[in-house]
C-alpha positions as CSV (number, residue, x, y, z in Angstrom):
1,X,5.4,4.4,-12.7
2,X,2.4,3.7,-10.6
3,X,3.2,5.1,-7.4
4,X,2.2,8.5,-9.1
5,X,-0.7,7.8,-10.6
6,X,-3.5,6.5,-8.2
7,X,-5.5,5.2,-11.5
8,X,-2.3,3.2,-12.7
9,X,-2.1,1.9,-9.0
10,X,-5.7,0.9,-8.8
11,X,-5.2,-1.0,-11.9
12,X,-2.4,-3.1,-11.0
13,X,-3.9,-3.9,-7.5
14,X,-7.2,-5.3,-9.5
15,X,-4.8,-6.8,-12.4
16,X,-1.9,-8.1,-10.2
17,X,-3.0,-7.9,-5.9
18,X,-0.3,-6.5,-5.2
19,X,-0.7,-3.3,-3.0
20,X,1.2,0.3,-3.4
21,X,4.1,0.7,-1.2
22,X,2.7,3.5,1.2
23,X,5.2,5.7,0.8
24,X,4.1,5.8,-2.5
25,X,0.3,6.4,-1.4
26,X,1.8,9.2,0.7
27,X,3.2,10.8,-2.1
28,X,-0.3,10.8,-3.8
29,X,-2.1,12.1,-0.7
30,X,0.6,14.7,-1.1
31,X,0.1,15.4,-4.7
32,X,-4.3,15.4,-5.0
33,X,-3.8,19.0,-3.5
34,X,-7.3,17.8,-1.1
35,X,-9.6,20.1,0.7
36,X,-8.7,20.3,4.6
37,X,-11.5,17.7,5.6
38,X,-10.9,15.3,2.7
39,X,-7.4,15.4,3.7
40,X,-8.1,14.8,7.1
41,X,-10.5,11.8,6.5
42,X,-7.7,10.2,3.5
43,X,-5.2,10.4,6.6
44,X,-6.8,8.8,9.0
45,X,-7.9,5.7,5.9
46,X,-3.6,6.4,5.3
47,X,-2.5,5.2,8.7
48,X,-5.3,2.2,9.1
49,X,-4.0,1.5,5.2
50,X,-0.4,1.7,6.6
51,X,-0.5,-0.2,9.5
52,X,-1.9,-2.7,8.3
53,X,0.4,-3.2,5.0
54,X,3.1,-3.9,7.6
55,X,1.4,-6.5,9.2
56,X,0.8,-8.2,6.2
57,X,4.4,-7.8,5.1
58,X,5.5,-9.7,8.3
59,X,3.0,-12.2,7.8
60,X,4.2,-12.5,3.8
61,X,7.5,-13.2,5.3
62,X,6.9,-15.6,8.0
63,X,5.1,-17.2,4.9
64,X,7.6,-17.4,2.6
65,X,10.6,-18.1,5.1
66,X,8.8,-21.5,6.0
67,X,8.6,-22.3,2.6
68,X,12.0,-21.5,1.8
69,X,13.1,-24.1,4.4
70,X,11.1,-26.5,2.9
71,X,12.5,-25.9,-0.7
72,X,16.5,-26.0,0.7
């Protein structure tokens, strides 16, 4: 399972583009056991890295609903 192993999910992004759910990135930010000021900096790349995986989830969606339409 990737979304334990940041290595694993580097590798399928490279292999596959798909990106790691960031719930799942959280749970490696949890896990890395980080210094206070690597921790700090990973958390503020976390929320820039979350926000904008929404955004691109709506955009997937808007995407692939217009092309559903076209396929029914």
């Amino acid at each position: 399972m990737y979304h334990y192993d940041p290595n694993t999910a580097l590798e399928e992004m490279r292999e596959e583009a798909t990106l790691p759910n960031p719930v799942h990135v959280r749970d490696m930010l949890l896990r890395a056991h980080l210094k206070p000021e690597e921790s700090l900096e990973l958390n503020r790349l976390f929320l820039e890295y979350q926000l904008h995986f929404g955004e691109v989830q709506k955009l997937g969606k808007q995407i692939l609903e217009q092309l559903a339409k076209r396929a029914a």
